[in-house]
C-alpha positions in Angstrom: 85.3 257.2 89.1 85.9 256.0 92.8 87.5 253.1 93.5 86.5 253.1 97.2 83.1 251.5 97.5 84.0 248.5 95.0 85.7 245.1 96.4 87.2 242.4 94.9 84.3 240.9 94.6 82.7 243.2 92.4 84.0 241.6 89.2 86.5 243.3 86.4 84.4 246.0 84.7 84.2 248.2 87.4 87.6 248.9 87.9 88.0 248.6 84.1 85.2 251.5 84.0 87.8 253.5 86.6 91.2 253.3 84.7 89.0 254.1 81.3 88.5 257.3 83.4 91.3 258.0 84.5 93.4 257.2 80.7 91.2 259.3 79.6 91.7 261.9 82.4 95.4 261.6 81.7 95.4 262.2 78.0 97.3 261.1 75.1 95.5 257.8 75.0 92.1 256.8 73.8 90.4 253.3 75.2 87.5 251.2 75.6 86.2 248.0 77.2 85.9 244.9 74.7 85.7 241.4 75.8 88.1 238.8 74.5 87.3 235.4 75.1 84.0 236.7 77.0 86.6 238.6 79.5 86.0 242.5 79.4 89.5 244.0 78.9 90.7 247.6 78.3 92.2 248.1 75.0 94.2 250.9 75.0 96.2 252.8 72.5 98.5 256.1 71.8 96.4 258.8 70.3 99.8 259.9 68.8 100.8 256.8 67.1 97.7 254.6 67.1 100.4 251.6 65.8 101.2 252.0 69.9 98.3 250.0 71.6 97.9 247.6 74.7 94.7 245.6 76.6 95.2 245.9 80.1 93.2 243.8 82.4 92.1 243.7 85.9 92.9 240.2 87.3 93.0 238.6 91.4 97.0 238.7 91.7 98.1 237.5 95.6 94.3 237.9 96.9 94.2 241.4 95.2 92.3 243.2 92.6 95.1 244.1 90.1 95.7 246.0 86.8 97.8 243.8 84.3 99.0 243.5 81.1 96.6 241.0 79.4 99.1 239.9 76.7 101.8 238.9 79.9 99.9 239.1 83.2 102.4 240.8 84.4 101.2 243.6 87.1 100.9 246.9 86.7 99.7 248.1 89.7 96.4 248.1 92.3 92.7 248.1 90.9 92.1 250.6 93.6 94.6 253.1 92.3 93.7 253.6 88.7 95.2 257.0 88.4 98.7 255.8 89.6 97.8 252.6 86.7 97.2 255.0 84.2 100.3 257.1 84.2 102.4 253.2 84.3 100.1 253.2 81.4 101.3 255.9 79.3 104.8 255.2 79.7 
């Protein structure tokens, strides 16, 4: 899914919608969208060893649209590169 036409304004689950696409894409790892606490996350987890899982989130970090670690906050990368989010993802 393209990245390019969405803002920051366009709220999480589009860019959510992108890095599901691009996990997927990637392979090894199987995710959806769930909401938790009424905030759509994207649960990921390790097709391999389904004991392996994250939720990754896409939250405003400096004025930017960014992919984090729900549990931490801590960034992962750009909302506008999900591809580049998704292989931090797998690692």
């Amino acid at each position: 899914m393209a990245t390019d036409h969405l803002t920051d304004m366009s709220g999480r689950r589009p860019f959510l919608s992108a890095l599901d696409e691009a996990v997927r894409e990637r392979g090894g790892m199987s995710c959806g969208i769930v909401p938790r606490g009424g905030t759509p996350i994207l649960y990921v987890i390790n097709t391999g060893s389904p004991d392996r899982f994250t939720e990754i989130s896409a939250d405003f970090v400096g004025g930017t649209r960014t992919f984090t670690w729900a549990p931490s906050g801590d960034a992962i990368g750009v909302a506008n590169s999900p591809a580049e989010a998704a292989e931090a993802i797998a690692r």
